[in-house]
C-alpha positions in Angstrom: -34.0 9.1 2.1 -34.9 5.8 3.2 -35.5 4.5 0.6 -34.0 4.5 -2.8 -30.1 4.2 -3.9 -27.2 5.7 -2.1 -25.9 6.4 -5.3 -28.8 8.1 -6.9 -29.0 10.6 -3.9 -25.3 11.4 -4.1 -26.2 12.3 -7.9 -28.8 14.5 -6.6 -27.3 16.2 -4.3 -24.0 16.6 -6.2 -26.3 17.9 -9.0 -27.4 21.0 -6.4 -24.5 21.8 -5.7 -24.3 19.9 -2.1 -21.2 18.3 -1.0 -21.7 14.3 -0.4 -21.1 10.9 -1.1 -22.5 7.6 -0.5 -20.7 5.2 1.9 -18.6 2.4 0.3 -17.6 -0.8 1.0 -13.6 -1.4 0.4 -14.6 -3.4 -2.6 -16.7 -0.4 -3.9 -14.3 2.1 -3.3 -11.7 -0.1 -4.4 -13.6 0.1 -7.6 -14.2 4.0 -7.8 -13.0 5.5 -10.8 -11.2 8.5 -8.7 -8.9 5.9 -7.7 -7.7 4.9 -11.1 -8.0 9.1 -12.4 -5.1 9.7 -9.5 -3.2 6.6 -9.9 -3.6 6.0 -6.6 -3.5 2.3 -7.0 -0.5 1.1 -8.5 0.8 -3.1 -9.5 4.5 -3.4 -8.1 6.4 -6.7 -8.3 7.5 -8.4 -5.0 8.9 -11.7 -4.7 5.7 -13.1 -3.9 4.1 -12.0 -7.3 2.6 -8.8 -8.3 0.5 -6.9 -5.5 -1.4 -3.5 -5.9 0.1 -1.0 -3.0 -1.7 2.3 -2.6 0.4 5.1 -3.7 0.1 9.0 -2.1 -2.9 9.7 -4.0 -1.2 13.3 -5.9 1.2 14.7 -7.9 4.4 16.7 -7.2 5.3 19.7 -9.6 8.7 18.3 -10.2 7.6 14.4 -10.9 5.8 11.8 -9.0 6.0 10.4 -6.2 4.5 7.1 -7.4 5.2 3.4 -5.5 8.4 1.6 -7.2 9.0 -1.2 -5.0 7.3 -2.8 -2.2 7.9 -2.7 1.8 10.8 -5.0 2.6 9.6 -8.5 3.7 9.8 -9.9 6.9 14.4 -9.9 7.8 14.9 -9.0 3.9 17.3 -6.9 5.6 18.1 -8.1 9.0 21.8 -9.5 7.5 22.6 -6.8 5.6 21.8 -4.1 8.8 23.7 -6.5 11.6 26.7 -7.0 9.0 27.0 -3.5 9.1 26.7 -2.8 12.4 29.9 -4.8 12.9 28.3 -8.6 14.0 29.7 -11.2 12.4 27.9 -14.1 10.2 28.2 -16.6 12.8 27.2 -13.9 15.5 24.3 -13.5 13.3 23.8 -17.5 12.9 23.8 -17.4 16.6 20.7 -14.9 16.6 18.9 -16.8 14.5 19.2 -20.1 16.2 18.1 -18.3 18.6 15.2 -17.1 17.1 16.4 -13.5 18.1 16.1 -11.9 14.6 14.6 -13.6 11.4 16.2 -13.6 8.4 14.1 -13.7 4.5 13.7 -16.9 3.2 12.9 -15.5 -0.5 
């Protein structure tokens, strides 16, 4: 096994019926076509561009459960939460002078 291709003994082995796999890199994996056959990679649009987010990697019976919009950026919803929780927009001003809480600049 020290010599030859990782790959060729994980066809081997798979072909008797033995449970393996070769060791990827990220970029390998990334690659794998498993990952494409369960949609587990998946583009979603962010202000920043388009970015591929890993999704749960199966299915529900009743529909998927599939990636539609990506983690919040960095106080996307800092305003929003402290309005709410009764502070005012100059309180909030005051926090971020302060450098307290950061607000989204997108």
């Amino acid at each position: 096994m020290e010599t030859g291709d990782p790959y060729d003994w994980e066809q081997r082995f798979g072909a008797e019926g033995v449970p393996c796999g070769a060791v990827r890199s990220l970029a390998e994996a990334l690659q794998h076509p498993q990952l494409a056959h369960r949609n587990l990679l998946q583009d979603v649009e962010t202000p920043l561009g388009t970015v591929p987010l890993a999704g749960i990697g199966f299915e529900l019976a009743h529909g998927s459960a599939a990636v539609t919009r990506p983690a919040p950026l960095v106080g996307q919803h800092t305003e929003e939460v402290l309005l709410e929780a009764g502070y005012s927009r100059e309180a909030i001003a005051n926090l971020q002078s302060q450098k307290t809480v950061t607000l989204a600049t997108i």
